[in-house]
C-alpha positions in Angstrom: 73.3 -67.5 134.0 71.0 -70.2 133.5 71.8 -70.6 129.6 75.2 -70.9 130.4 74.3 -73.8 132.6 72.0 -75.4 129.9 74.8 -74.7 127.2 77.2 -76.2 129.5 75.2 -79.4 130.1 74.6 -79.5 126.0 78.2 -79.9 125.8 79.0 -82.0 129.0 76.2 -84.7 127.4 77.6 -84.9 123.7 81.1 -85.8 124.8 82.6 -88.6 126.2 82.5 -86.9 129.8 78.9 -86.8 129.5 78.3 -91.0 129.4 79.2 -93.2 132.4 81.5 -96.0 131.7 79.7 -98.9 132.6 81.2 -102.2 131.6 84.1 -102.8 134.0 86.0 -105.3 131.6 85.9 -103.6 129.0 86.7 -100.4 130.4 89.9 -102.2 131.2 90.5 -103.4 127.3 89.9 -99.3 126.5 92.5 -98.3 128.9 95.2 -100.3 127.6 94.2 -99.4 123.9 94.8 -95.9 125.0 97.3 -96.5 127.1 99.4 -98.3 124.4 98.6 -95.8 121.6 99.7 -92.7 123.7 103.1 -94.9 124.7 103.9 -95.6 120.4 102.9 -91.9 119.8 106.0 -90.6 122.7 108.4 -93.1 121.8 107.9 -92.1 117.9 108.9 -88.3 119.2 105.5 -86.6 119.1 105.1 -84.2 122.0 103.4 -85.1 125.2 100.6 -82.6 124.7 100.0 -83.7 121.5 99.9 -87.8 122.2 96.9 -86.5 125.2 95.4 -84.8 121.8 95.5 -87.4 119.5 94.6 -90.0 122.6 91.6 -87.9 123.7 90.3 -87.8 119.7 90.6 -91.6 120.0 88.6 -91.9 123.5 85.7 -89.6 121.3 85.5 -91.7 118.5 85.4 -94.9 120.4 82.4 -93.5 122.2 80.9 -92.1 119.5 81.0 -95.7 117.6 79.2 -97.9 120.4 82.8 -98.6 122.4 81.4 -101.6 124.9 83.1 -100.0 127.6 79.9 -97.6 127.8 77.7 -100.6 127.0 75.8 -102.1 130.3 77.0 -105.2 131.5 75.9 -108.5 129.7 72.8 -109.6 132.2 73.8 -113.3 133.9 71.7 -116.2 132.5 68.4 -116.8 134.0 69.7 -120.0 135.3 72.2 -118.7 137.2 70.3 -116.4 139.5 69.3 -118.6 142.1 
């Protein structure tokens, strides 16, 4: 049982599911990408399940290439902690 839970964490961390979006604005930017992309796939006649394919493959790459959705937020400047 407990390689099954160490297998399933192996997998959970190497995709997309595994990293915690943390950049609020461009999370946003991400979600409209996708969002349009799924629309242009329907409307040129592919099937639901496979726009949600083809849409999911896009999320994974974009995470895989440094998307700044799952960058930190850019830090203030010093100056404007006070």
């Amino acid at each position: 049982m407990r390689s099954v839970v160490v297998a399933l964490a192996l997998v959970v961390s190497g995709s997309a599911g595994g990293q915690v979006p943390q950049n609020p604005q461009a999370c946003a930017l991400l979600r409209a990408d996708l969002d349009e992309a799924y629309n242009r796939l329907i409307t040129s006649g592919e099937s639901p399940a496979a726009a949600i394919a083809h849409t999911e493959r896009m999320l994974e790459m974009r995470r895989k290439t440094g998307d700044p959705c799952y960058w930190p937020p850019a830090a203030p400047p010093l100056g404007a902690r006070r």
